[in-house]
N, C-alpha and C positions, 0 to 999 in steps of 0.2 A: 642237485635237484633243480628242476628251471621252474622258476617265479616268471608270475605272471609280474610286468615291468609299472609301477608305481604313474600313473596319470595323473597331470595337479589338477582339481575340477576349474582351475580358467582356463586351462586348453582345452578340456571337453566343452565347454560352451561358447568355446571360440569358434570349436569345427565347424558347425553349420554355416559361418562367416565363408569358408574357403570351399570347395571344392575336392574332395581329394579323391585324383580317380586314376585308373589304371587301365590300361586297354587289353580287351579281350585276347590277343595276340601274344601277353608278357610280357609286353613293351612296358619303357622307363612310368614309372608313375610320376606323379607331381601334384602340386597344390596348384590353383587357378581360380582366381576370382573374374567376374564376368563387370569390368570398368564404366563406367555409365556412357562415357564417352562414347563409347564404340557401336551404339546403338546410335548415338542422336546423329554422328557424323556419317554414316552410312545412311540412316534415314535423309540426310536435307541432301547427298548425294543424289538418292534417287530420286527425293523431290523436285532437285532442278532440273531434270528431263535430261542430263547433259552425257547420261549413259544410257542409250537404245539398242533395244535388240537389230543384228543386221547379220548379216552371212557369219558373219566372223565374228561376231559376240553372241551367245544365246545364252538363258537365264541355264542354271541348274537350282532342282528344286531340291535335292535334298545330299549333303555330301556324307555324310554316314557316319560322322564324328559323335564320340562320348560329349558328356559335360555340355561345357562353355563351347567347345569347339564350334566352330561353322563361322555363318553370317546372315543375314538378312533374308537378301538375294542377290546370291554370288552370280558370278557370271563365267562361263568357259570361251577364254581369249582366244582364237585361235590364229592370231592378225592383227597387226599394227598399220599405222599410218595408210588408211585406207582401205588396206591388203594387201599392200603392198611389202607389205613385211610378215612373213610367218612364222610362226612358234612352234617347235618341234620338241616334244608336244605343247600341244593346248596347255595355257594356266587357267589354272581356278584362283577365283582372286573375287575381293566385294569391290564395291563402285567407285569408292575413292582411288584403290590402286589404277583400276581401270582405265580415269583417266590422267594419270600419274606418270603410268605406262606407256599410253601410248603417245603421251607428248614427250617423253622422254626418247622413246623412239626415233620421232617423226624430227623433231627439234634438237636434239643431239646427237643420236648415234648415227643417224642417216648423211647427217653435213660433215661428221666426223670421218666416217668411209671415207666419202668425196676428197676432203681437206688431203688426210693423210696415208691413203689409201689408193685413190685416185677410181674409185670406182662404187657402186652403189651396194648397201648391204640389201639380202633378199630374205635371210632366217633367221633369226635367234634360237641355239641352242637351251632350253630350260631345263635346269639341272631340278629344280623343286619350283613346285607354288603349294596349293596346298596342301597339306599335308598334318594331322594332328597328334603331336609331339613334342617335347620338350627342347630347349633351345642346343642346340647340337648333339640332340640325343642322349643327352648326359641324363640318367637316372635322378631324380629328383630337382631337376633342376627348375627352374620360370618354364611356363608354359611358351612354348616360341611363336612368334607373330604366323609363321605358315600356319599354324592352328586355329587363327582365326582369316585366315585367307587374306593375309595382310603384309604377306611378302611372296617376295619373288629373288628366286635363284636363275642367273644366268652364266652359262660356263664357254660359249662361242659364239662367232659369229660366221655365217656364210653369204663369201663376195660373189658380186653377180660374176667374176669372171670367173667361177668355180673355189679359188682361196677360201679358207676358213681360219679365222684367228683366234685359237681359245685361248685362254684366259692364262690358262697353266704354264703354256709354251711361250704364249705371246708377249706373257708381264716382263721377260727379260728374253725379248727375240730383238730381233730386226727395231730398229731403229724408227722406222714409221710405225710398226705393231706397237710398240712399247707408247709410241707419242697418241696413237689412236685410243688406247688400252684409256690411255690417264687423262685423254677427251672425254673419255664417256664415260669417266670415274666421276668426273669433275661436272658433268652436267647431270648425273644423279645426283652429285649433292646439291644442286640448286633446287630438287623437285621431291627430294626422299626424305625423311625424320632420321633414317640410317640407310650409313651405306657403309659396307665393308668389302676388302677388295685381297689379294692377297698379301698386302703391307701391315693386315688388320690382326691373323693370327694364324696359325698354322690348319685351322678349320675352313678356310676360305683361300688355301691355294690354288684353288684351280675356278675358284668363279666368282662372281658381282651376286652379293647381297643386296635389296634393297625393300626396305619398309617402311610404315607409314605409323610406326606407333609414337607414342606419345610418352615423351624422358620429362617432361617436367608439367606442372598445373594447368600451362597453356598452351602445350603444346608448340614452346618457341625454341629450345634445345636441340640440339642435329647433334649427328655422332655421322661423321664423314674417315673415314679408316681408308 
């Protein structure tokens, strides 16, 4: 005969502590509490004026996420370093990745082309941004930073001479791919709180993880993979 399963009453007056939610779809469930941080550090983002709407950034006013999901006011990237760099597709991302992003771009991946490539990059393939889901998908897992638009998957890059380097192929190709690859590993992690790469686990063979969350009180901990 099936019993109903025995609840200690500190966990029922725990629940309202967390979150526990499930997407409409049958997607992974998970617990998610909404960190204080992540409001104040996206608010003085957008306080400093230091992200404006322009051809290639505009606000989105609502991403359709359950819960804690979303942000602020997110923005759809559709453009680095000036415009000069495009994202196929657009990320949705909040304002610190913003401009995270595209200094990472404009300051790393673009001199990195040049260095070991000998030519200029024009696109970034985006494998994810946002996205509200558990962290690899895994069924009850931590709610993952794309849920709160705070990461960013990139899986290629396209050279202005037509070449394309992805990440998959590239991590153990050619000799410059390989040295380009672990340039613009290595200049996310001067700009990211995580970066993962496909050294990091079998979840990220084929493309650059990179986010802005927060591993310890201050926010001074990196996880570079």
């Amino acid at each position: 005969m099936w019993k109903v399963p025995f609840v200690p009453v500190h966990v029922v007056l725990l629940l309202p502590l967390a979150l526990l939610i499930a997407s409409c779809a049958g997607g992974p469930s998970y617990v998610a509490e909404k960190e204080p941080w992540r409001d104040s550090s996206e608010q003085a983002c957008l306080a400093s004026g230091s992200v404006q709407q322009t051809a290639f950034l505009t606000p989105v006013s609502n991403l359709g996420g359950p819960g804690v999901c979303g942000a602020i006011k997110p923005f759809e990237m559709s453009a680095a370093d000036y415009g000069r760099v495009t994202f196929r597709p657009a990320a949705i991302l909040r304002c610190p990745m913003v401009n995270s992003v595209d200094d990472w771009v404009k300051n790393s991946i673009a001199p990195a082309a040049a260095r070991y490539l000998g030519t200029s990059i024009v696109q970034l393939t985006v494998a994810s941004s946002y996205s509200c889901r558990t962290r690899n998908g895994i069924a009850g897992a931590k709610l993952s930073e794309h849920g709160m638009a705070n990461a960013l998957d990139v899986s290629a890059f396209l050279l202005a001479d037509g070449r394309k380097i992805t990440v998959k192929r590239g991590w153990h190709g050619t000799a410059d791919e390989q040295a380009f690859l672990r340039a613009v590993r290595s200049g996310a992690c001067e700009r990211f709180a995580t970066v993962l790469s496909p050294d990091a686990d079998r979840f990220h063979h084929d493309h650059f993880h990179v986010d802005l969350a927060r591993h310890n009180r201050d926010g001074t901990y990196r996880v570079c993979r």
